[in-house]
C-alpha positions as CSV (number, residue, x, y, z in Angstrom):
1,X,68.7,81.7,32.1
2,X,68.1,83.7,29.0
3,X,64.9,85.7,28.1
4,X,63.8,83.6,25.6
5,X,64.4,80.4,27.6
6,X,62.3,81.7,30.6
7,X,59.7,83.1,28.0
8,X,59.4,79.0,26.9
9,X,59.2,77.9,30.7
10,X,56.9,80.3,31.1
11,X,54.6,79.4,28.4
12,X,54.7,75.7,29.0
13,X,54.0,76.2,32.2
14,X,51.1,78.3,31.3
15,X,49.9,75.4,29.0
16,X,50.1,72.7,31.5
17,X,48.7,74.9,34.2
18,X,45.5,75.2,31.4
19,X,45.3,71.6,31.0
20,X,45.8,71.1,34.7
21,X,43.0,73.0,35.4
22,X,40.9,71.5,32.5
23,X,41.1,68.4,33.4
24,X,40.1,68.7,37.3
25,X,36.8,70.9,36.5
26,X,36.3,68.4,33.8
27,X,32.7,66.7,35.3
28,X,32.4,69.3,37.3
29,X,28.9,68.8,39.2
30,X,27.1,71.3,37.1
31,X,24.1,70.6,39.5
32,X,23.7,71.0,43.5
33,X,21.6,69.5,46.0
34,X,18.5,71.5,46.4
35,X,18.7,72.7,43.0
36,X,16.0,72.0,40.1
37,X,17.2,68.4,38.7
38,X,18.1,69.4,34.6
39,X,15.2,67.6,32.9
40,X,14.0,67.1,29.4
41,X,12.0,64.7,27.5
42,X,13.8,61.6,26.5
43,X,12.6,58.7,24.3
44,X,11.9,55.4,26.2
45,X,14.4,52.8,25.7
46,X,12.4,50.3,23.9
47,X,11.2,53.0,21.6
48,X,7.7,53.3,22.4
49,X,7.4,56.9,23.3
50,X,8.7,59.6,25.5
51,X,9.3,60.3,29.3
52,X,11.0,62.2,31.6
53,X,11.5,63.1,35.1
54,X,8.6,65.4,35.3
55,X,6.5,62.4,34.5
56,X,7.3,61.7,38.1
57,X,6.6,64.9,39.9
58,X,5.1,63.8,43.3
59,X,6.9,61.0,43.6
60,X,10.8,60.5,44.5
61,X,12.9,59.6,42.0
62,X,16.1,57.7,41.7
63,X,17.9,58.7,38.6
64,X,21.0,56.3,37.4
65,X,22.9,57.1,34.4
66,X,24.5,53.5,33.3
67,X,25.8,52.1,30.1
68,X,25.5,47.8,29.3
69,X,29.4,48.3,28.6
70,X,30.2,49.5,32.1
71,X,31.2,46.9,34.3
72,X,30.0,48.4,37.6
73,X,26.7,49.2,35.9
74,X,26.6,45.4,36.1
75,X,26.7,44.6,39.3
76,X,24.5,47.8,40.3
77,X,21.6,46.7,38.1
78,X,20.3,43.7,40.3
79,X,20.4,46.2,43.5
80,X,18.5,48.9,41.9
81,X,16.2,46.2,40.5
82,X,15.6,45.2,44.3
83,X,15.5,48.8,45.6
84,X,12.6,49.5,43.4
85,X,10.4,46.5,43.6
86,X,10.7,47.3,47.4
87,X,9.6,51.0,47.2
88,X,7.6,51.5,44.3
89,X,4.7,51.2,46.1
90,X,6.3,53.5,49.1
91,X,6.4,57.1,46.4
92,X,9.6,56.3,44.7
93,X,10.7,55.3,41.3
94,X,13.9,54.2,39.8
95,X,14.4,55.6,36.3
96,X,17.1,54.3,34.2
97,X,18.8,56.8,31.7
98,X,20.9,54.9,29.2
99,X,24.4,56.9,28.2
100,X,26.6,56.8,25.5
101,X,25.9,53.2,24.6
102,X,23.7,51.8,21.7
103,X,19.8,50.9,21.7
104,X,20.7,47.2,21.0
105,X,23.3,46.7,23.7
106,X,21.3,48.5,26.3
107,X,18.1,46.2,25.4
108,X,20.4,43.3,25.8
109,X,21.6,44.7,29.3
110,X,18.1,45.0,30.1
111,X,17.0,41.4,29.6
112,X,19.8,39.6,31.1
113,X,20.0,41.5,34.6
114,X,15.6,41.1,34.2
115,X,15.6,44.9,35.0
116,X,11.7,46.1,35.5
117,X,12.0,49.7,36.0
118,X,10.9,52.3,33.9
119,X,14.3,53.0,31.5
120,X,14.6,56.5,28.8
121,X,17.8,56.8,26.1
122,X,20.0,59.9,25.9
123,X,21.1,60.1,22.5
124,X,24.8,61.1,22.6
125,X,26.2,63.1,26.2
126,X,23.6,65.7,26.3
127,X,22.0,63.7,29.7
128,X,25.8,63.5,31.2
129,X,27.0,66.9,30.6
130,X,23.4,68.4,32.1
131,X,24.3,66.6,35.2
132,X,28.3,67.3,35.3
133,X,28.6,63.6,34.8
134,X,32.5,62.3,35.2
135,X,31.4,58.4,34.0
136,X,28.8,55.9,34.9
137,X,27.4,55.0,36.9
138,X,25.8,57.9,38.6
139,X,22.7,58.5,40.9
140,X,20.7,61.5,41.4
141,X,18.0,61.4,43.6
142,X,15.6,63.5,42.8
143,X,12.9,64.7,45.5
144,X,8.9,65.2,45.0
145,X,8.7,68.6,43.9
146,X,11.5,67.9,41.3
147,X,15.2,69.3,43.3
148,X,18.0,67.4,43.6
149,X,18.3,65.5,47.3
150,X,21.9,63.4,47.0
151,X,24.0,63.1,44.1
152,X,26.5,59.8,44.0
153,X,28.8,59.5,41.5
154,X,29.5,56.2,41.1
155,X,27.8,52.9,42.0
156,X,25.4,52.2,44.5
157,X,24.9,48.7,46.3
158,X,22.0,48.0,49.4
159,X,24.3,49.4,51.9
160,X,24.2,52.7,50.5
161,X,20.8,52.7,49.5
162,X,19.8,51.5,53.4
163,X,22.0,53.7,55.1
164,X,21.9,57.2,52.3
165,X,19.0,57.1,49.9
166,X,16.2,55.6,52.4
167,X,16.4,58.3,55.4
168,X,16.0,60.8,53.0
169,X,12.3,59.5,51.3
170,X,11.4,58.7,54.9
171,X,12.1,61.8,56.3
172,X,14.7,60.9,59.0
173,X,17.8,63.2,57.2
């Protein structure tokens, strides 16, 4: 092999080595369990105000990111909607953040799955890069004095919440 020909090999191999590497630390959790949960003020869905997940300090606090366009967003919603009309009076609170959809949609979403929980809007990917999100949907749940406890990336159903998310508000993991 000639110089210049290993000089080539070498840089391609250089350049898909890069993009190798780029593309599995891409979504990389830039959060931990036990670490602060990345929180900022967000307005509320339906436009009437603001909120975060400070507004919650105290409580738990299961974060999802979803989207109306995501199909397993769809069949999560009617879980989540049972999980927290089963614990809200128990110290924890499901909080929607809509991602990288449109006000409309998301509204829309809301109304046909007949989802009660308290729901913000991130404008753009600021709320899915702050967690390392890869997609939706994602959980986060988010402990009383406001530090990550579990981190799912993908969807939840009862199973997971009964067996995952409820030892750890009752204590028992």
């Amino acid at each position: 092999m000639s110089a210049r020909a290993l000089v080539t090999f070498l840089a391609v191999l250089a350049v898909v080595g890069l993009l190798g590497f780029g593309l599995l630390s891409k979504g990389e959790a830039k959060i931990a369990v036990g670490e602060p949960v990345p929180d900022r003020e967000l307005p509320v869905l339906d436009g009437e105000g603001k909120g975060s997940i400070a507004d919650y300090r105290g409580e738990w606090v299961l974060v999802n990111l979803w989207a109306s366009w995501c199909i397993p967003c769809r069949k999560e919603a009617p879980v989540l909607e049972r999980f927290s009309r089963r614990y809200r009076d128990r110290g924890l609170t499901v909080l929607g953040v809509n991602v990288q959809d449109n006000s409309e949609d998301a509204l829309a979403f809301l109304r046909s799955y007949r989802t009660t929980y308290p729901q913000l809007r991130s404008i753009g990917s600021e709320r899915s890069a702050a967690f390392g999100s890869t997609g939706v949907p994602e959980n986060f749940l988010v402990d009383p004095r406001g530090r990550l406890a579990l981190i799912w990336r993908g969807p939840v159903d009862d199973r997971f919440l009964d067996e995952r998310v409820v030892p750890i508000i009752e204590g028992r993991r």
